[in-house]
C-alpha positions in Angstrom: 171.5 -106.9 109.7 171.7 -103.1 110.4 175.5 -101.9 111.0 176.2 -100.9 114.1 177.3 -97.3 114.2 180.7 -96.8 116.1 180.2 -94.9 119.5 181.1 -91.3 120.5 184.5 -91.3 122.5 185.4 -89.0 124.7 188.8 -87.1 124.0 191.6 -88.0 125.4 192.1 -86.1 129.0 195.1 -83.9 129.3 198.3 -85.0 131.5 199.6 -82.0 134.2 202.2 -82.1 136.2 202.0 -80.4 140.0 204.0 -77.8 141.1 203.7 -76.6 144.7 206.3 -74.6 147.2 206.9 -74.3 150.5 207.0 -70.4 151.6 208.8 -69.5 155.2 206.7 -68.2 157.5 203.5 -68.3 154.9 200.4 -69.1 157.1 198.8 -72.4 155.8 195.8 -74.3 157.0 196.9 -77.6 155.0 200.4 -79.2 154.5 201.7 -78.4 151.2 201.4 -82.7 150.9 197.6 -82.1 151.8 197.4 -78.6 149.4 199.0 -81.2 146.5 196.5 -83.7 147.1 193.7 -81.3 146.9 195.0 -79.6 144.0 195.4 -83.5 142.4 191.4 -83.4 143.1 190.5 -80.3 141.3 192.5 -81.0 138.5 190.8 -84.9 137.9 187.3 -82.7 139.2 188.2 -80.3 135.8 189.1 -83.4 133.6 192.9 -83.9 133.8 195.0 -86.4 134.7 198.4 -85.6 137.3 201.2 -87.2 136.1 203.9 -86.0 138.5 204.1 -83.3 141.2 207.3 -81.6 142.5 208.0 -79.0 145.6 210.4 -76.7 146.7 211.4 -74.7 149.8 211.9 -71.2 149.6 212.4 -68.3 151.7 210.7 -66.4 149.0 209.3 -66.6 145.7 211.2 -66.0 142.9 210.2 -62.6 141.2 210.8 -64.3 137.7 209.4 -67.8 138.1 208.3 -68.3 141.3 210.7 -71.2 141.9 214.0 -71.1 141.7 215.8 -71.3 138.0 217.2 -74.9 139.0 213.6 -76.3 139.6 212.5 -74.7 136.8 215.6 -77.0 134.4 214.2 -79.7 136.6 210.2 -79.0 136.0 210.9 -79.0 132.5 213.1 -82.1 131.7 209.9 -84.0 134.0 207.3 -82.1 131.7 209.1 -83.5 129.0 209.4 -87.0 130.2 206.5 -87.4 131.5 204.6 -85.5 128.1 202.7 -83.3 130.7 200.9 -80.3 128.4 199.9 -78.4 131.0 201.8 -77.3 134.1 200.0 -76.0 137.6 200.9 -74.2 140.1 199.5 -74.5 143.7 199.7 -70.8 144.4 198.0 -68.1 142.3 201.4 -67.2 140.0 201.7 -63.1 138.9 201.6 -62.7 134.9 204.9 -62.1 134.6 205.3 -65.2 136.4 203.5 -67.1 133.8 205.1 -65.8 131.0 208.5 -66.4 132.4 207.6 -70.0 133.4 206.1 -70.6 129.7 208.8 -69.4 127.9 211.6 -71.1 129.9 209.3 -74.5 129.7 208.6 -74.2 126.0 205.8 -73.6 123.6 203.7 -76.9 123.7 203.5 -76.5 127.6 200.7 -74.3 129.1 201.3 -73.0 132.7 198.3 -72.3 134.9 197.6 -71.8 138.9 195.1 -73.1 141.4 192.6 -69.8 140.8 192.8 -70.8 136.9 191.6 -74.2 137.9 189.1 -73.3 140.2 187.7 -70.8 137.4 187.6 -73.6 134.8 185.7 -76.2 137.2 182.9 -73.3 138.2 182.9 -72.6 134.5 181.9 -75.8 134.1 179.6 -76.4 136.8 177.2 -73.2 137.0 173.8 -73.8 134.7 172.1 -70.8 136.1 172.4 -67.4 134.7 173.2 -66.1 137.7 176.2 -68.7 138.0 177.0 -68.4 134.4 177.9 -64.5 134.7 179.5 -64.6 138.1 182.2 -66.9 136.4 182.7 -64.7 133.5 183.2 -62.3 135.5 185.8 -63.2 137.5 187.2 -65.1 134.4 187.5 -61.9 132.5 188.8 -60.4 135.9 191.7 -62.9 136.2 192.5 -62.8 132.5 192.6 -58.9 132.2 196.2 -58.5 133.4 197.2 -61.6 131.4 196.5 -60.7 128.0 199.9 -59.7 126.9 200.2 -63.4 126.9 198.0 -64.1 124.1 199.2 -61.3 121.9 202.5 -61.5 121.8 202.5 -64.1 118.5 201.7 -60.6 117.1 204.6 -58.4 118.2 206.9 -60.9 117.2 205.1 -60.9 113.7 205.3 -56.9 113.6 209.3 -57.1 113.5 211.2 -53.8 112.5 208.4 -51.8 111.1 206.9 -54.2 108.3 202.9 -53.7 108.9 200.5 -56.4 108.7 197.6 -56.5 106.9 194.6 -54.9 108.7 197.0 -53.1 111.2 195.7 -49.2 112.1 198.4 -46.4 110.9 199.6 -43.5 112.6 200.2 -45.6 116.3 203.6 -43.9 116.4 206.1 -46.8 118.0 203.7 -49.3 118.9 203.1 -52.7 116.4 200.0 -54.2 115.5 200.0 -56.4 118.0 199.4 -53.5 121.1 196.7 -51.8 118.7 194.9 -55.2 118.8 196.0 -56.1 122.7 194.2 -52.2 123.4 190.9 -53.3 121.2 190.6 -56.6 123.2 191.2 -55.2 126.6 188.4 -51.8 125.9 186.5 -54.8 124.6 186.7 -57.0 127.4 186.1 -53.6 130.0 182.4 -53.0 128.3 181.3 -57.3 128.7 182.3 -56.3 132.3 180.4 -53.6 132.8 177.7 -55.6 130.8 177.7 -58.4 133.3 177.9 -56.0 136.0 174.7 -54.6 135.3 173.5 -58.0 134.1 174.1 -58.9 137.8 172.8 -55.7 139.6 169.2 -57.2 137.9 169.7 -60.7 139.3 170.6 -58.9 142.8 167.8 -56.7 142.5 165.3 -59.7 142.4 167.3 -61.6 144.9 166.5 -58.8 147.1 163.2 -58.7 146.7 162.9 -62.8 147.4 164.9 -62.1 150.3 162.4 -59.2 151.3 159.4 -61.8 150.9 160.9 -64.7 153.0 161.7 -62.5 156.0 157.7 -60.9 156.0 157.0 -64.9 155.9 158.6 -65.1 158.8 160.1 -68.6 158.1 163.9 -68.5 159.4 166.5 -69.6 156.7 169.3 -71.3 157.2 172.3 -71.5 155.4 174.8 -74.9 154.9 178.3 -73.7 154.2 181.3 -76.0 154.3 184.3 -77.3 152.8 184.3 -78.3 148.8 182.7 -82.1 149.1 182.0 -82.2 152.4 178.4 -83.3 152.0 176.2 -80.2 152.0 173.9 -81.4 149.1 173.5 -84.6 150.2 172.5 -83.7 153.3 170.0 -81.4 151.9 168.8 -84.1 149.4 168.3 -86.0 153.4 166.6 -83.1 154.9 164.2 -82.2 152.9 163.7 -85.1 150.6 164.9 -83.1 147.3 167.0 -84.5 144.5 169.9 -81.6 144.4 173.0 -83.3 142.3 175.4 -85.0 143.9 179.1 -86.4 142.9 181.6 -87.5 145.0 184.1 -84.3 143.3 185.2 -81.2 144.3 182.7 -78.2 143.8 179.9 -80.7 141.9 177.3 -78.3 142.9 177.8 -74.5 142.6 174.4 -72.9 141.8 172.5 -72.3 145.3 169.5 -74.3 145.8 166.6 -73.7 148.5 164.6 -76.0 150.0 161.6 -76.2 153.0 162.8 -78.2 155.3 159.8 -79.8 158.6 161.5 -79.1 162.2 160.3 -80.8 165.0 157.2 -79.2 166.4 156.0 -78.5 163.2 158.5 -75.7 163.0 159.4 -74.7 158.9 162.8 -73.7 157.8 163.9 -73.0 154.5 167.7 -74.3 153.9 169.8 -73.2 151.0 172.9 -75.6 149.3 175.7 -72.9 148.6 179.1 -73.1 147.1 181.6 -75.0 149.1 184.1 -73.3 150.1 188.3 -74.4 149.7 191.6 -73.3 151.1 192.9 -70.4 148.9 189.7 -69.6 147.3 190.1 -66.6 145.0 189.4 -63.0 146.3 188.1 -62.6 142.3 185.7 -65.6 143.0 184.3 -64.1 146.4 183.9 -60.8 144.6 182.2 -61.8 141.9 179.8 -64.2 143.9 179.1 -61.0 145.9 175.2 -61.9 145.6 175.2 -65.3 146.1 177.3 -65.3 149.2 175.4 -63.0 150.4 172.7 -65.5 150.6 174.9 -66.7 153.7 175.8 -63.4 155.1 171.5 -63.0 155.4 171.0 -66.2 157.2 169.5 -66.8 160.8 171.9 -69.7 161.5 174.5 -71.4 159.5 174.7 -74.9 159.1 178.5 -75.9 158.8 179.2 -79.6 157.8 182.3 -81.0 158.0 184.0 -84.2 156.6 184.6 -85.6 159.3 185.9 -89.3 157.9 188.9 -86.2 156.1 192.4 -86.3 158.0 192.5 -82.7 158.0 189.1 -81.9 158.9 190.1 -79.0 161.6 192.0 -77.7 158.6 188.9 -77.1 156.7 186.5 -76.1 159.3 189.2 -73.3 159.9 189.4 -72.2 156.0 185.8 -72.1 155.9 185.6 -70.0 159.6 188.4 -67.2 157.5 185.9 -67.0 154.5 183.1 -66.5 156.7 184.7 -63.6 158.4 185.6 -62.1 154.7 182.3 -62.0 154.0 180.8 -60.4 157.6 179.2 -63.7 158.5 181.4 -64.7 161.5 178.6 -63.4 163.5 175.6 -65.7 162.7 174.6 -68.2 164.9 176.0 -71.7 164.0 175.4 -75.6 164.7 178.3 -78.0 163.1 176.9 -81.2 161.8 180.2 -83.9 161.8 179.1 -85.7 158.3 180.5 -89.0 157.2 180.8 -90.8 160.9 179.7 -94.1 159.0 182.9 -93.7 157.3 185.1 -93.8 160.6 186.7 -97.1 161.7 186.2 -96.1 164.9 182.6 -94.5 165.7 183.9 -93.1 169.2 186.5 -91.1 167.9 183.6 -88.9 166.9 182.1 -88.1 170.1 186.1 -87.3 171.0 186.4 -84.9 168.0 182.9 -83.2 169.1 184.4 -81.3 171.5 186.8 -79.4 169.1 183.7 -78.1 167.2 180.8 -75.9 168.8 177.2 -77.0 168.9 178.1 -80.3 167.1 176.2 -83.5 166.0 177.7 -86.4 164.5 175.7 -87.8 161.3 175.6 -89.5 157.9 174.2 -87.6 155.8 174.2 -90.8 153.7 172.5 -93.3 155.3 170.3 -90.9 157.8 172.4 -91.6 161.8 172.3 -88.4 163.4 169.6 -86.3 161.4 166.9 -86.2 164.1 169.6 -85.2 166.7 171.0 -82.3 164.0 167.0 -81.4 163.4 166.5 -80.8 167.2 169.7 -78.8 167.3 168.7 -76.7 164.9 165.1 -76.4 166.0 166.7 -75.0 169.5 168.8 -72.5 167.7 166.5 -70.9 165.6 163.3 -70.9 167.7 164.7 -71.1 171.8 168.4 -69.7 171.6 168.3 -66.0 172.8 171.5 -64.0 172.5 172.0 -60.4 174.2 171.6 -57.5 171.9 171.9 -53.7 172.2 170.9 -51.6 169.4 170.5 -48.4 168.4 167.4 -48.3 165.8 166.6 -45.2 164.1 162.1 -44.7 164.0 162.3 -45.3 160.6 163.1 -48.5 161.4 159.7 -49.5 163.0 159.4 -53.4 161.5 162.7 -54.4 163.8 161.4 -52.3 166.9 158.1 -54.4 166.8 160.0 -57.2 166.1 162.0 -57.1 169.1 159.0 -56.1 171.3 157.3 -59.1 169.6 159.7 -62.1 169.3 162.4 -60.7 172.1 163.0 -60.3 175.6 162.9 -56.4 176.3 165.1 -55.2 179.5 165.4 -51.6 178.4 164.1 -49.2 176.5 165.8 -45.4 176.1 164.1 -43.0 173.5 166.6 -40.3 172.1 166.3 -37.8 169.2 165.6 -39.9 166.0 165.7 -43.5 167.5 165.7 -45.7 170.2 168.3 -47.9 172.0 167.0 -51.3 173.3 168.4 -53.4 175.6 167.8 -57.1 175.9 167.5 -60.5 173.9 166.6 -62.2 170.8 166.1 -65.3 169.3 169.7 -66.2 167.6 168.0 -66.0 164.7 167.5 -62.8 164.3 171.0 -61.3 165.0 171.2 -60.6 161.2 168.5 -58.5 160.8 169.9 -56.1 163.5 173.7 -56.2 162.8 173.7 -53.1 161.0 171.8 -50.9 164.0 174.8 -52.6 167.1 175.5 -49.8 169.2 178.4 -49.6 171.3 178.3 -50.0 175.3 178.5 -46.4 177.2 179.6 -45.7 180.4 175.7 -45.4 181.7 175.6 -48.8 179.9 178.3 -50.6 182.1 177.2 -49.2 185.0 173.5 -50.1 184.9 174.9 -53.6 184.0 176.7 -53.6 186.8 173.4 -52.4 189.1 171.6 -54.8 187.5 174.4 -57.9 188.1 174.5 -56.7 192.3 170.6 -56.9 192.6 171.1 -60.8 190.9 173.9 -61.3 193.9 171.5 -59.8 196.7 168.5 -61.7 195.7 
C-alpha cells in the first residue's frame, strides 16, 4: 500500500490587535464601533486574525504616538497578553508616528494603519498588469517617507565612527546606514518613474478602447459602490458572466466589462470597478488615476448599495465623497438597493427607497428586482434628457452633430471659433460635453425668462 504523503498546511495567520480613536470635531461617516468593525474585516479579508481592539478619546492626536502615552503602556501590556505581532491603527499614522509607536511597543511588534492594510489586500488581489503596477505604485508611494524605519538596524551598527564593510568613504558625518537609506530611496524614485511610464502605455490603450466604444455608440455604464456591496454579483446576474465573487472586502479589484441586453433590444456595456470604502487612500485614488477614470467616462452610474448593512446611508455617502474627488458627481445615476432578500422585513425597503434617488430594491443573488433595475436603467440612458448649455469650439464637430442628432436643440448662437447651444440631451451623454459647460449670461437669463412668460400665456 502506497504511503500517503502528508498535506500542505497553510501557515499559521497572524494575531493583531485594533487600535482606533475618537478625534473631536473629526467629520466621520461611520462610528468609530462601525470603523472597528470594518477595519476587523480588512484585516481577516488580508489573512489576520483580531485579537483585541482598544479606543480612545482625544481632542487631538498625539504628535508622538497618536494616542496618548497612557494608552500606549496599556496597548502594550494587551499586545503582550494577548501575543498580538502586529498592531493597527484605524487612521493613517505619520512615520514618526510609527516609529515612536514601535519602539515604545517593542521589537517583535509591527505597527501598521488602515492605508497599509488596504495596500496589502489590493496587493493581493490585482492579477492584471494594469492592477499589479497601480499597487506598486502607491506601495512605493506610501513606503517612501517611511524608510528610515527599515534602516535604522544600520545606524545603530555604524556607532562612533567604526565603518562596516562595503560602506562608501568620504560621506563626511553621515554612517553607512544613510549612504544605503540614499541608494534605496534614488532606487525606489527610478521603479516610480518606471511604473509611471509603464502606466502612461496602459492609459494610452485604455484611451483608445475608450475612443472605439463611444464611435460604437453603445452607452456604458459604470457600477460603483461600497467594498462588498454586491457589484460583481450583480454583474455576474446581468449579463450572465462568471466575474469572482467572495463574500470579503475588496475580492474583486481589476475592472471587468461586460455587454449587458436592455429591454427593447437596447445594448449596454457595464464595467465591475473597485469598491470603494470609508477613508480610502488619496495614494490609492492617485495611483488608480486610469482605472477610475473608467467611471469618471461613464453615461450613467450604477451605485449599489447593501442594503441588508446597518449603516448603509453611511456608505452611500462615502462613496457620493469619492465620486466628487474624482469629477464624477455629475453623471447621471440610478441606485439599485441590493440584498432586500436579506431583510427581515421586505417593506422596510420600499421605506428606505425614498432616502436614495432613482432607486430599485433587488437581490442580486437570487434575481427580485433585476427587470425593474433593467427598465430603470433603460429610461436613463436612452429617454432621460437633461438641460445643457455649451460652448463648443468648430473643432469640435463630432459633439455638435451629436447634439443636432441625439438632442433636443432650442438654440443655436454662432461666435468667432465656436458655437453655444442651448437645449437637451440624453443623460447619457452629459460626459462627453462636461468639458465645453458654459456659464449662463445675462442675454442667457433673460431669454429664459422670455421663453418661461410665453409657456405662462399659452
Amino acid at each position: 500500500m502506497a504511503k500517503k504523503l502528508p498535506q500542505p498546511t497553510s501557515p499559521p495567520r497572524e494575531r493583531a490587535f485594533l487600535v482606533g480613536a475618537d478625534i473631536h470635531g473629526r467629520k466621520q461617516i461611520l462610528t468609530l464601533e462601525d470603523s472597528l468593525a470594518e477595519l476587523a474585516l480588512l484585516a481577516d479579508t488580508a489573512g489576520v486574525d483580531v485579537v483585541g481592539e482598544l479606543t480612545q478619546k482625544l481632542q487631538a492626536p498625539n504628535l508622538a504616538t497618536y494616542i496618548g502615552p497612557g494608552k500606549v503602556e496599556e496597548l502594550k501590556a494587551l499586545a503582550e497578553e494577548t501575543l498580538s505581532e502586529v498592531v493597527i491603527f484605524d487612521d493613517e499614522l505619520s512615520p514618526r508616528h510609527q516609529r515612536e509607536l514601535e519602539k515604545a511597543l517593542g521589537i517583535n511588534i509591527r505597527v501598521i494603519d488602515r492605508t497599509a492594510l488596504i495596500l496589502d489586500i489590493f496587493a493581493q488581489h490585482a492579477h492584471t498588469k494594469e492592477g499589479m503596477l497601480q499597487v506598486e505604485l502607491a506601495q512605493y508611494g506610501y513606503n517612501l517617507p517611511r524608510l528610515t524605519r527599515a534602516w535604522t538596524h544600520l545606524e545603530r551598527q555604524a556607532g562612533g565612527g567604526g565603518g562596516r564593510a562595503g560602506s562608501t568613504g568620504g560621506v563626511g558625518l553621515r554612517g553607512p546606514g544613510e549612504t544605503q537609506l540614499e541608494v534605496d530611496r534614488r532606487s525606489i524614485r527610478t521603479r516610480i518613474a518606471h511604473i509611471k511610464r509603464e502606466l502612461e502605455k496602459v492609459e494610452a490603450h485604455r484611451l483608445r478602447y475608450r475612443a472605439q466604444r463611444k464611435r460604437s455608440r453603445i452607452p456604458t455604464v459604470a457600477l460603483v459602490g461600497y467594498t462588498n456591496a454586491g457589484k460583481s454579483t450583480l454583474l455576474n446576474r446581468l449579463a450572465k458572466a462568471e466575474v469572482y465573487v467572495a463574500d470579503q472586502l475588496f475580492a474583486t479589484l481589476d475592472p471587468t466589462t461586460r455587454r449587458v441586453q436592455l429591454p427593447g433590444d437596447e445594448l449596454a456595456l457595464i464595467t465591475d470597478t473597485v469598491g470603494f470604502i470609508q477613508k480610502l487612500p488619496t495614494s490609492l485614488i492617485a495611483a488608480f488615476h486610469a482605472t477610475l477614470e473608467e467611471i469618471a467616462e461613464a453615461d450613467l452610474l450604477l451605485h449599489v448599495v447593501d442594503i441588508s448593512h446597518p449603516n448603509a446611508l453611511g456608505q452611500f455617502q462615502a462613496v457620493q465623497e469619492t465620486l466628487d474627488e474624482i469629477d464624477a458627481s455629475h453623471i447621471p445615476m440610478v441606485t439599485a438597493l441590493n440584498k432586500a432578500d436579506l431583510l427581515k422585513n421586505p417593506e422596510n425597503a420600499r421605506q428606505v427607497l425614498k432616502e436614495f434617488p432613482k432607486s430599485i430594491s433587488i437581490s442580486a443573488l437570487n434575481g427580485a428586482g433585476i427587470p425593474d433595475l433593467l427598465h430603470l436603467v433603460r429610461e436613463e440612458l436612452f429617454e432621460a434628457y437633461s438641460p445643457i448649455h455649451v460652448r463648443l469650439p468648430y473643432k469640435q464637430g463630432a459633439l455638435i452633430s451629436l447634439f443636432h442628432e441625439l438632442g433636443q436643440v432650442e438654440r443655436v448662437e454662432h461666435e468667432r471659433g465656436g458655437v453655444v447651444m442651448h437645449g437637451r440631451i440624453p443623460g447619457r451623454l452629459l460626459a462627453q460635453y462636461s468639458p465645453w459647460h458654459a456659464q449662463s449670461t445675462q442675454a442667457d437669463k433673460a431669454y429664459n425668462a422670455i421663453e418661461e412668460n410665453d409657456l405662462e400665456e399659452a
